[in-house]
PLY file of the C-alpha trace (Angstrom):
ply
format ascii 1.0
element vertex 460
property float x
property float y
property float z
element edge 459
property int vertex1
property int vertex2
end_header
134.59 164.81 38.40
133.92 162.19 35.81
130.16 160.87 35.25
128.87 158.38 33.13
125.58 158.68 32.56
123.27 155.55 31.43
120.03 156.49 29.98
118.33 155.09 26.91
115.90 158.02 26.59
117.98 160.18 24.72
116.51 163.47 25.32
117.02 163.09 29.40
120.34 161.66 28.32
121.66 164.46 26.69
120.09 166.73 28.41
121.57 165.56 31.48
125.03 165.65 29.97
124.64 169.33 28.86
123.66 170.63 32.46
126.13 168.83 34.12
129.00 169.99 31.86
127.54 173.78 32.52
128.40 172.82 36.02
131.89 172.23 35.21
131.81 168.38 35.37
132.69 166.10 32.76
129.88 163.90 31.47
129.96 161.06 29.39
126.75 159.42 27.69
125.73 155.57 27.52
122.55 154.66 25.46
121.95 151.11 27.17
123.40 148.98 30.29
125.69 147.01 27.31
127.09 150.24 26.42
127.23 151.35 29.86
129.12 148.15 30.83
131.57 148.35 28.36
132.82 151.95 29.26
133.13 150.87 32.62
134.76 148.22 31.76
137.57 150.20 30.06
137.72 153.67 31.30
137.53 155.75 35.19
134.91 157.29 36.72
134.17 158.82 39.88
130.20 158.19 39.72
127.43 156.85 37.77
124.00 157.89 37.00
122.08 154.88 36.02
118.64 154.59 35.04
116.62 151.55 36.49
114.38 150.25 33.27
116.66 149.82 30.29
116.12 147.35 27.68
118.66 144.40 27.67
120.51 145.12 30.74
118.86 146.72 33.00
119.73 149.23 35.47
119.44 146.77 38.97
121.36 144.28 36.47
124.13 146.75 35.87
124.29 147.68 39.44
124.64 144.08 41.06
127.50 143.77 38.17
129.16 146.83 39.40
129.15 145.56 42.89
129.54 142.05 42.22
132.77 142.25 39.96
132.87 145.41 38.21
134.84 148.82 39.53
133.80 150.46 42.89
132.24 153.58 41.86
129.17 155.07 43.42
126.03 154.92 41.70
122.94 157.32 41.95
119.67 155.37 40.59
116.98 157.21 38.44
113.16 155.60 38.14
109.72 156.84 36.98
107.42 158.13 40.14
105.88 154.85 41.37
108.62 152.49 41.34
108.82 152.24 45.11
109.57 148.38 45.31
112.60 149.48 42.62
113.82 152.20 44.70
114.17 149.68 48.27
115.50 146.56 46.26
118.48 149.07 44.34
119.13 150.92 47.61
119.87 147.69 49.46
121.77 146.60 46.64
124.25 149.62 47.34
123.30 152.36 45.06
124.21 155.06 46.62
121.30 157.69 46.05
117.68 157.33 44.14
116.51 159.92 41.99
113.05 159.82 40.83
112.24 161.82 37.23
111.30 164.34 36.83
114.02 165.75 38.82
115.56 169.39 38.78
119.19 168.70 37.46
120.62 170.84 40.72
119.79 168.19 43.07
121.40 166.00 40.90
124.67 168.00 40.92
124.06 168.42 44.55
124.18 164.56 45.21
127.11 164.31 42.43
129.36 167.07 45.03
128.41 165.14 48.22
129.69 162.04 46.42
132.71 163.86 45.55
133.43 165.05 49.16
133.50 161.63 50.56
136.23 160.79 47.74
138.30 163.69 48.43
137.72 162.05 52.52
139.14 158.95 51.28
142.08 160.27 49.05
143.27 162.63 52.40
143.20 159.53 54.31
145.32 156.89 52.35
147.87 160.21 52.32
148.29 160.17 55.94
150.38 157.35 56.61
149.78 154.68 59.18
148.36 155.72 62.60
144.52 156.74 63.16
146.09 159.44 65.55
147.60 160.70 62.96
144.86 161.58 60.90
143.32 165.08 60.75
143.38 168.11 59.64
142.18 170.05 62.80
144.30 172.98 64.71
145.24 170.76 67.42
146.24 167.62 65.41
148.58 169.91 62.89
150.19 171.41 65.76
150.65 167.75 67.61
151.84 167.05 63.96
154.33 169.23 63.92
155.94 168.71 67.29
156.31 164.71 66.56
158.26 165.82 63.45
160.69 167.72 65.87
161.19 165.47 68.56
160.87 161.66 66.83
164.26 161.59 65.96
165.33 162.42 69.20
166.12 160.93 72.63
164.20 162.89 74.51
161.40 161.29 76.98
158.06 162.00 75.99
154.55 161.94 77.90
151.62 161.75 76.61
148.53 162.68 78.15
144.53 162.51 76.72
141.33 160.92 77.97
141.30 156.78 77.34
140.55 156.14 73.36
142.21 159.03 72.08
145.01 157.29 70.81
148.21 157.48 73.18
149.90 154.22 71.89
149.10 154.70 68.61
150.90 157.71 69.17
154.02 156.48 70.70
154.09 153.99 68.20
154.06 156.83 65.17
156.98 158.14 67.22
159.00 155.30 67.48
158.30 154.78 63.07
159.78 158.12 62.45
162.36 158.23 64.91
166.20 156.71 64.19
165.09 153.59 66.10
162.85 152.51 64.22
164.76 149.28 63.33
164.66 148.21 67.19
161.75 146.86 68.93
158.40 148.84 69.84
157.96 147.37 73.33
154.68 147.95 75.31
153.14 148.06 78.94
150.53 148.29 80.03
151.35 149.33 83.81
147.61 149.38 84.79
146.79 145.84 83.76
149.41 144.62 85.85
149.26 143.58 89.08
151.58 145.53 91.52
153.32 142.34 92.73
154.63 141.94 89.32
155.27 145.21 87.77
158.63 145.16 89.04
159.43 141.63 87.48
158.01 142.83 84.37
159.90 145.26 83.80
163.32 144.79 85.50
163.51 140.76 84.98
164.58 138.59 87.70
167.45 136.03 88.57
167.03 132.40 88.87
165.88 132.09 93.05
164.65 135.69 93.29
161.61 134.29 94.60
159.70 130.89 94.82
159.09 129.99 91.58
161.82 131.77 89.88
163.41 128.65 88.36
165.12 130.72 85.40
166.65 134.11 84.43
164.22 136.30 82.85
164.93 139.41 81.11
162.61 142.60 81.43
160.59 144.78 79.23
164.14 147.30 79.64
166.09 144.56 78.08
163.64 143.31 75.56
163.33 146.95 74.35
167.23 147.37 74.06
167.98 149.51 70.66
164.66 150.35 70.74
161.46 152.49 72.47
159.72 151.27 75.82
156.03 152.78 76.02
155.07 152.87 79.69
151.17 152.83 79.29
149.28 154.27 82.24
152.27 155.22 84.40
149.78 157.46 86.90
149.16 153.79 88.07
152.48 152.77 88.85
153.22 151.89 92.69
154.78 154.78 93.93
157.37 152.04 95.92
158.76 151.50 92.58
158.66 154.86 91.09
162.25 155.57 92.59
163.47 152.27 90.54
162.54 153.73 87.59
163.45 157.08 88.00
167.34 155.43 88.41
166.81 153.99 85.64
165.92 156.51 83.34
168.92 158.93 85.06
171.27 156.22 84.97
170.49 154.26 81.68
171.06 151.45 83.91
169.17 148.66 85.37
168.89 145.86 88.37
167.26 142.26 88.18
165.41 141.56 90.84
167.09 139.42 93.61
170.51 140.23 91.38
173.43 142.31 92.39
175.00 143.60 88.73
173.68 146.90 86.88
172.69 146.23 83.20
173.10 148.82 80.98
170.21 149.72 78.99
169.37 151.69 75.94
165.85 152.51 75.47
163.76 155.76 74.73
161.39 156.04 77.18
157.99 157.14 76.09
155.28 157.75 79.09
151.46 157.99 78.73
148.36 158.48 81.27
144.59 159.44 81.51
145.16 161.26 84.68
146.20 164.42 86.03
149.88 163.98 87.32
150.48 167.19 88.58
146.86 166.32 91.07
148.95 162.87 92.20
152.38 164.56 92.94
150.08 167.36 94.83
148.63 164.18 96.87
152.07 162.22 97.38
150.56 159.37 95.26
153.49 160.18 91.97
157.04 161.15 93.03
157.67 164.93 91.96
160.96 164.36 90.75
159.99 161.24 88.49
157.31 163.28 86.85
159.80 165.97 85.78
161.82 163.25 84.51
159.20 161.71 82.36
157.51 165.76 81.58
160.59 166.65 79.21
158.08 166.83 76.44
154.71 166.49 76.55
152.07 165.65 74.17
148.22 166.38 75.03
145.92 164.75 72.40
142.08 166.12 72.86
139.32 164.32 72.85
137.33 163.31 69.82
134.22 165.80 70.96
136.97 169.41 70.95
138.10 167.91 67.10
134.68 167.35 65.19
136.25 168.05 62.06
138.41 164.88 61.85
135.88 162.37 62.75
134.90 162.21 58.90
138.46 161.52 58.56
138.95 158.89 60.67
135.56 157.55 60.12
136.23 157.13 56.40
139.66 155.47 57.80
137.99 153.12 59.86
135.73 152.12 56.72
138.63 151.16 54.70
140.68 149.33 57.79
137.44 147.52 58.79
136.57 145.87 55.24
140.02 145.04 54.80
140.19 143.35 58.58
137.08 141.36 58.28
136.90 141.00 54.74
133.87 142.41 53.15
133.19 144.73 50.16
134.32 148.60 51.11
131.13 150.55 52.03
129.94 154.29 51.98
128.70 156.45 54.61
125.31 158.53 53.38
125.98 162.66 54.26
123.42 162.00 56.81
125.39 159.12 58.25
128.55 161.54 58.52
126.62 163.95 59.97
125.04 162.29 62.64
128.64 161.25 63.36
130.03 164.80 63.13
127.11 165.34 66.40
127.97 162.85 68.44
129.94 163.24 71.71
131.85 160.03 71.75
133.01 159.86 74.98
134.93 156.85 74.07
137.07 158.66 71.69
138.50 156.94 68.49
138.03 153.54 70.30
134.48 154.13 70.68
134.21 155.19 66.91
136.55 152.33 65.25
134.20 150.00 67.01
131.00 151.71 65.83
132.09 151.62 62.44
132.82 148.02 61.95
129.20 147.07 64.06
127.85 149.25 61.42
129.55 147.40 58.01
128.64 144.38 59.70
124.92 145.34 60.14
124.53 147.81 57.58
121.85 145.82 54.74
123.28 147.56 51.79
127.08 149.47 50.54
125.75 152.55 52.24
125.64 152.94 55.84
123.21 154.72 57.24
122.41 156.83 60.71
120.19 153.78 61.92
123.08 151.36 61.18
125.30 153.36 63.92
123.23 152.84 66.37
123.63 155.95 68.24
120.40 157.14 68.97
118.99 154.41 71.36
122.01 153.88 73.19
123.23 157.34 73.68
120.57 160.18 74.23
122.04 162.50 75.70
125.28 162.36 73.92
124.03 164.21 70.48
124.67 167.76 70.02
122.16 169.72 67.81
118.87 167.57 66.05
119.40 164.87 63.90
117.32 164.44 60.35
115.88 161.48 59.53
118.10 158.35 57.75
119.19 158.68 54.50
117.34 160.34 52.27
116.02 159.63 48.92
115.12 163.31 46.83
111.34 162.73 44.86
110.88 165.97 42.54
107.09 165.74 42.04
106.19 166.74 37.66
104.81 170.22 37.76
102.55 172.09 35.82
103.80 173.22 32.37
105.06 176.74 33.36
107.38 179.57 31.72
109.76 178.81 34.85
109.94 175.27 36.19
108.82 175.25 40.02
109.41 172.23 41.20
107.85 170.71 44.50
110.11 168.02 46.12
109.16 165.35 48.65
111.39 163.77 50.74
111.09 160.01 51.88
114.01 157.98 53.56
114.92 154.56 52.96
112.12 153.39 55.96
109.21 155.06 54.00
110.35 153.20 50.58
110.18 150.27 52.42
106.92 150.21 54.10
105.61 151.31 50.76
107.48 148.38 49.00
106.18 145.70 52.24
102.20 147.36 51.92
102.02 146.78 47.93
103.79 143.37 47.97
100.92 142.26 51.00
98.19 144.01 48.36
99.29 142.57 45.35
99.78 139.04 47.19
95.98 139.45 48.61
98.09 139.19 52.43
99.91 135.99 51.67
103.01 136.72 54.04
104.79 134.03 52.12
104.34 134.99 49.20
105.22 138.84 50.09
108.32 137.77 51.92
109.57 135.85 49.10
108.59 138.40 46.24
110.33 141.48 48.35
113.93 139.01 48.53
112.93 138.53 53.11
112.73 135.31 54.88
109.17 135.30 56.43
110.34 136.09 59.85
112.46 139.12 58.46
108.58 140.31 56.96
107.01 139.21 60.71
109.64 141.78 62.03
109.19 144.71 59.58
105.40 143.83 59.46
105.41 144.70 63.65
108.10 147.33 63.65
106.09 149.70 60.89
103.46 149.05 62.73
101.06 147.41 59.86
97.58 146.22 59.63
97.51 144.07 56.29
0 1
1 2
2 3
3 4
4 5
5 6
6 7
7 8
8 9
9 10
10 11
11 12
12 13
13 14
14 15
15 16
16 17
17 18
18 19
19 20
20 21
21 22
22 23
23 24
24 25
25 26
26 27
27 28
28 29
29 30
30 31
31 32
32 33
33 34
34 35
35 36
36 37
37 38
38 39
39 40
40 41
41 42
42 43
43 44
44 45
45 46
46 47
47 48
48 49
49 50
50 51
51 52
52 53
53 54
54 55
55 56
56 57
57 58
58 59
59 60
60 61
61 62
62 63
63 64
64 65
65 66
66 67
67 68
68 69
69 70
70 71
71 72
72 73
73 74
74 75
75 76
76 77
77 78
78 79
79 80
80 81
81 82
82 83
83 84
84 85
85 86
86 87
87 88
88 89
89 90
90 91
91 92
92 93
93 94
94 95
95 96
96 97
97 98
98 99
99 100
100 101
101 102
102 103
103 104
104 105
105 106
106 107
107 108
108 109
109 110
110 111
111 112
112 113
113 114
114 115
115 116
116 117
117 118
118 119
119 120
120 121
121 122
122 123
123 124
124 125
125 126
126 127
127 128
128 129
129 130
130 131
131 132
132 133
133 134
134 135
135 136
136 137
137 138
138 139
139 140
140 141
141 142
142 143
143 144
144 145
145 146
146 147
147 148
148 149
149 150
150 151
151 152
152 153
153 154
154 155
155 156
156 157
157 158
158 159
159 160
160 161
161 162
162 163
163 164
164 165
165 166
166 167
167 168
168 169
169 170
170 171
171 172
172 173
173 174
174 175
175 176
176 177
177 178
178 179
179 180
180 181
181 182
182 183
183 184
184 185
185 186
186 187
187 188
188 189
189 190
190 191
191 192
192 193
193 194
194 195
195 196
196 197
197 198
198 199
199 200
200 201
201 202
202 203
203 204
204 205
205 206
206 207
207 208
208 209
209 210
210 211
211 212
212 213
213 214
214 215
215 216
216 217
217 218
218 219
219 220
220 221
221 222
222 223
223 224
224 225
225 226
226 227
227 228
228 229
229 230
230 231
231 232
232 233
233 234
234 235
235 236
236 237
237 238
238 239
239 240
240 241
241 242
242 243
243 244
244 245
245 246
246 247
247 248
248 249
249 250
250 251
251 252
252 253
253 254
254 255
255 256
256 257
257 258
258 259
259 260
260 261
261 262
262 263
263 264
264 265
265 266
266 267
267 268
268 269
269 270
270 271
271 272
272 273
273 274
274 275
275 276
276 277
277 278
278 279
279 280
280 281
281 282
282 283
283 284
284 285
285 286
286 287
287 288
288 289
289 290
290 291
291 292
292 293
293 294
294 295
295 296
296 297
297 298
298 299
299 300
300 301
301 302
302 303
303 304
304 305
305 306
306 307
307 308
308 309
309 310
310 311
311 312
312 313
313 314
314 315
315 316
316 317
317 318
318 319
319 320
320 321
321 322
322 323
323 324
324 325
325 326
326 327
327 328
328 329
329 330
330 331
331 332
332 333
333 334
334 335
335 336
336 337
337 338
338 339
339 340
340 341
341 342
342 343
343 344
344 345
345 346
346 347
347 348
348 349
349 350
350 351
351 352
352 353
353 354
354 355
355 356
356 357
357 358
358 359
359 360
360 361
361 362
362 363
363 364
364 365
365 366
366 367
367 368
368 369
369 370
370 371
371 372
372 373
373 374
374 375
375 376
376 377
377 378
378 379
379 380
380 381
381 382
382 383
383 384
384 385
385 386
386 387
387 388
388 389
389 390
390 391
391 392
392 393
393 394
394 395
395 396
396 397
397 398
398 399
399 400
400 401
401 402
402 403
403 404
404 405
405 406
406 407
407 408
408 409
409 410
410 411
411 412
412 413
413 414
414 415
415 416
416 417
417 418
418 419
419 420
420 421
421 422
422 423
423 424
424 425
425 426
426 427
427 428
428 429
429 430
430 431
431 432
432 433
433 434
434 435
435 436
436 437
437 438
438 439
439 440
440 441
441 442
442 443
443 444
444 445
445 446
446 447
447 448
448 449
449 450
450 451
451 452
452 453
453 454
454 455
455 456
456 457
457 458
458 459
């Protein structure tokens, strides 16, 4: 890694520099914000440790800059015990971490490796490719992995089977990119969102007079996918009076119109996917035996998110990038206790369920980081968490000790909610309980205050 540090005491300065390059990570010293500025302006980094009060440009100065217009490099804040009302305003301002001096330099190379993780998240991610259900690095997506690399380029029919969410047609759609029709149409249906007096219209076309109404040819999904791949989405749902239809079809490579009398030839890969258990709905009569072994050629099972917690990071850091380029706000950051709350969760609507918890959280989240509250998990799914969770992100506090031989220091922790009924409680003190006058001086609209004032619970 590569830190700049920004510190006009130059004794914590250097000092700072020398321990971290003991740890193996390159430091590099700024005396002021201008200074500071200036580097950043012309060389990389992966992180910044900023001090808050500097002379000319300060640290919350240099920190809107950064995320205004400068480079988009985490930043971990340092402050003098005391500056609560410092510590909430940089925090929402999207510093990623708070350190208040005097601090032991480990935690400070323990934030600096947490920071690092999350880039070496993002780096495995934009080397994946395209598709979300392609991403991971667990035992079961590796071996899926390795099976699509086989049988993309063939012809072969292909189910694929996994709980709704898990990401069948994103699947089938990574298939059909690295097979050799690629150049030809990616045609989906979805079989269960179509009602069963039209599924065969849908997908076989009809003739002009097939049926009242039928004023025109119109081709099928078969035809439309010519050259190309037809995904059959939820094909457990298909009326079993048509099931023979397409089983012809797929042995024949041959098609009907409805109400017409010619065969059209066809060439399509089929690719099949369901949420249910076929084998239970040929056992019942409800799924024709010999269609399923048509469609079963090769099958692909893709778990559910809860058996793969190791890839949710992944895909979570993914989702990050893919949401702030979709709805187009500034990337954000997920704290380590953000990831890990994440990492516990059951999700028992897969990747769907995550992709949409991640952009509700950059669209609620206050500051760059997002935080466990910001997922909102807890209220909505108790129950669902495996293991305890710790409180929201956290900001370190290593209390001064007494001069000893060997440093012992004491650290209190406080997350961002403490910090910020500190920060509400001295602005109502200082302002002798002017709300107004709080409100404005803490950056809040009055009602915001109202709301924090009843959900902390304060008497002023």
């Amino acid at each position: 890694m590569r830190i700049l540090v920004i510190d006009d005491e130059k004794n914590l300065r250097e000092s700072i520099v020398e321990y971290l390059s003991l740890e193996e990570i390159e430091a590099v010293p700024a005396s002021s914000g201008e200074e500071g500025q200036t580097l950043l302006q012309k060389e990389v980094f992966d992180a910044v440790v900023l001090d808050l009060k500097m002379p000319g440009i300060s640290g919350i100065d240099l920190l809107q800059w950064i995320r205004n217009s400068g480079p988009e490099v985490p930043v971990i804040m340092m402050s003098a015990f005391g500056d609560v009302q410092d510590a909430v305003k940089a925090m929402k301002l999207g510093a990623k971490d708070y350190l208040v001096k005097p601090f032991d330099p480990a935690e400070l190379v323990l934030r600096l490796k947490r920071i690092g993780e999350e880039q070496s998240l993002r780096r495995k991610v934009l080397a994946r490719g395209e598709g979300e259900g392609w991403i991971g690095e667990s035992p079961s997506i590796l071996q899926i992995r390795r099976l699509v690399e086989k049988v993309a380029p063939t012809l072969s029919t292909i189910l694929i089977t996994g709980e709704s969410g898990t990401g069948k047609e994103v699947l089938a759609r990574e298939i059909h990119r690295l097979s050799a029709r690629k150049s030809g149409p990616f045609v989906p249906v979805n079989l269960g969102g179509i009602p069963d007096t039209l599924v065969e219209s849908e997908l076989f076309g009809y003739e002009r007079g097939a049926f009242t109404g039928a004023d025109r040819r119109k081709e099928g999904m078969f035809e439309i996918a010519s050259s190309g791949t037809l995904f059959l989405d939820e094909i457990g749902d298909m009326p079993i009076h048509l099931q023979v239809k397409l089983l012809r079809a797929i042995q024949e490579r041959k098609i009907q119109r409805l109400g017409g009398t010619g065969f059209i030839p066809i060439d399509v890969r089929i690719i099949a996917a369901t949420n249910r258990d076929l084998e239970s709905k040929v056992r019942e009569g409800t799924f024709r035996e010999d269609l399923f072994y048509r469609l079963n050629v090769i099958r692909i099972h893709l778990p559910p998110l809860r058996e793969r917690p190791e890839d949710i990071p992944l895909l979570a850091v993914h989702f990050l990038e893919k949401v702030g380029k979709t709805i187009g706000i500034r990337p954000k950051r997920f704290s380590p206790e953000a990831l890990e709350v994440l990492q516990r969760y059951s999700f028992p609507g897969n990747i769907r369920e995550l992709e949409n918890m991640i952009e509700r959280a950059c669209i609620l989240a206050e500051g760059d980081t997002i935080l466990p509250r910001d997922l909102g998990i807890l209220p909505m799914a108790q129950g669902n968490l495996k293991g305890d969770i710790g409180s929201s992100a956290s900001v370190q506090v290593a209390l001064k000790p007494e001069p000893l031989q060997q440093p012992n220091y004491l650290e209190k922790t406080l997350n961002i909610k403490d910090l910020e009924r500190e920060a509400i409680l001295e602005a109502l003190r200082k302002n002798h309980g002017n709300r107004t006058q709080a409100a404005k001086e803490l950056g809040f609209t009055r009602r915001t205050l109202l709301n924090k004032i009843k959900e902390y619970g304060i008497n002023e």
